[in-house]
C-alpha positions as CSV (number, residue, x, y, z in Angstrom):
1,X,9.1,-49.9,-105.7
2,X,8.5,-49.0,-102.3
3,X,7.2,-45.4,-101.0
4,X,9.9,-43.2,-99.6
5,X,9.6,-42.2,-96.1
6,X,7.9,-38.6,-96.6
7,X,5.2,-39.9,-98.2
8,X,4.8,-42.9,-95.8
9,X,4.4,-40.0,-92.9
10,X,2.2,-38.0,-94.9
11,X,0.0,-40.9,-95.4
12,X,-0.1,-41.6,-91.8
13,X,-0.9,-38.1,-90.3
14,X,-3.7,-38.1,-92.4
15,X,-5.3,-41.9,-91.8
16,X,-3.7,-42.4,-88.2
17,X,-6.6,-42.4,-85.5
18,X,-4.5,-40.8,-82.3
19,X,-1.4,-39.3,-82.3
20,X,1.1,-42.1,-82.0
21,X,-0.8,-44.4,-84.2
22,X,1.4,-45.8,-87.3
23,X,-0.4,-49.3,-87.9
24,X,-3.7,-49.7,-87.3
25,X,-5.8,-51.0,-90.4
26,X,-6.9,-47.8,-91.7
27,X,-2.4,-46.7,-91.9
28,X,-1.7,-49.7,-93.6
29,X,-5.1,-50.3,-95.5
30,X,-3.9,-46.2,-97.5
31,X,-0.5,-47.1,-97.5
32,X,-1.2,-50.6,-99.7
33,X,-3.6,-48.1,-101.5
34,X,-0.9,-45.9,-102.7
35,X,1.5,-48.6,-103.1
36,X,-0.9,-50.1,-105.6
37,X,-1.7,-46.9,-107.4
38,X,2.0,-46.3,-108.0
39,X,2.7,-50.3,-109.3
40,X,-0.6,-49.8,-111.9
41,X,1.4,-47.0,-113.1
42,X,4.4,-48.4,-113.6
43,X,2.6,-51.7,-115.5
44,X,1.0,-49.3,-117.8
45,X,4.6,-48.5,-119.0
46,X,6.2,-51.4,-118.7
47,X,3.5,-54.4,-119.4
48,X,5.8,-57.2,-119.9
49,X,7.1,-56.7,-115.9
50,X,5.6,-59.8,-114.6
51,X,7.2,-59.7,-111.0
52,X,5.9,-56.7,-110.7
53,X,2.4,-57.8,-111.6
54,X,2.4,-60.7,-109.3
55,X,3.5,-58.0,-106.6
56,X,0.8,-55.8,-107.3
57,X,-1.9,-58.7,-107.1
58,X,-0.1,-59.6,-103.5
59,X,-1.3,-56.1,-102.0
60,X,-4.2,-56.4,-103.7
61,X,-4.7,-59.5,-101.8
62,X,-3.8,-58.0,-98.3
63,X,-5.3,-54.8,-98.8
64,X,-8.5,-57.1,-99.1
65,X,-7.8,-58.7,-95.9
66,X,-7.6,-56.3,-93.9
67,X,-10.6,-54.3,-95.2
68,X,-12.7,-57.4,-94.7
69,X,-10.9,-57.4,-91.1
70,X,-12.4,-53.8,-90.8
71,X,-15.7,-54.2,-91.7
72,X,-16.5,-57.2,-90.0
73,X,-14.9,-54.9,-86.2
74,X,-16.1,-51.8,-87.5
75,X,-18.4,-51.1,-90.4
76,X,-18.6,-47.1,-90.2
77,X,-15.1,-46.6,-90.0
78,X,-15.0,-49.1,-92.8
79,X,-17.4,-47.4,-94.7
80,X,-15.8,-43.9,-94.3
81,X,-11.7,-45.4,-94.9
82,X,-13.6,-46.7,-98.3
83,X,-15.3,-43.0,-99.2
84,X,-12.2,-41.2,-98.0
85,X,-9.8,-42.9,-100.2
86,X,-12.2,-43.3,-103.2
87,X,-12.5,-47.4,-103.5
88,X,-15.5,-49.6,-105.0
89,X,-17.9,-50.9,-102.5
């Protein structure tokens, strides 16, 4: 349950900070978003899919990292990644 490539590049162009940029914490931090989006969709259908459960709470997980990583190097771009892609906090 991966993203397919268009919308991987879609993702980027919009979060990427210069031109060749592809994984800096804001790239990854809205592609783990939209990876989780699409796995609580899928658990809402199928609830008894436990793998995919424990997958979801693994991005979960990293997603938190890294935005702890960003606000602790750089709280505005923190604070605007979190208003941009509509999270708590």
């Amino acid at each position: 349950m991966s993203l397919d490539k268009g919308t991987k590049e879609e993702i980027t162009k919009k979060f990427q900070l210069h031109e060749k940029d592809t994984g800096s914490a804001d790239v990854q931090i809205a592609i783990l978003t939209e990876r989780i989006a699409e796995l609580t969709e899928h658990l809402k259908v199928a609830p008894k899919d436990h793998s995919s459960r424990l997958a979801l709470l693994k991005l979960v997980g990293q997603r938190r990292k890294l935005l702890d990583y960003l606000n602790s190097t750089d709280t505005k771009r923190y604070q605007s990644l979190i208003a941009r892609l509509n999270l708590r906090k």
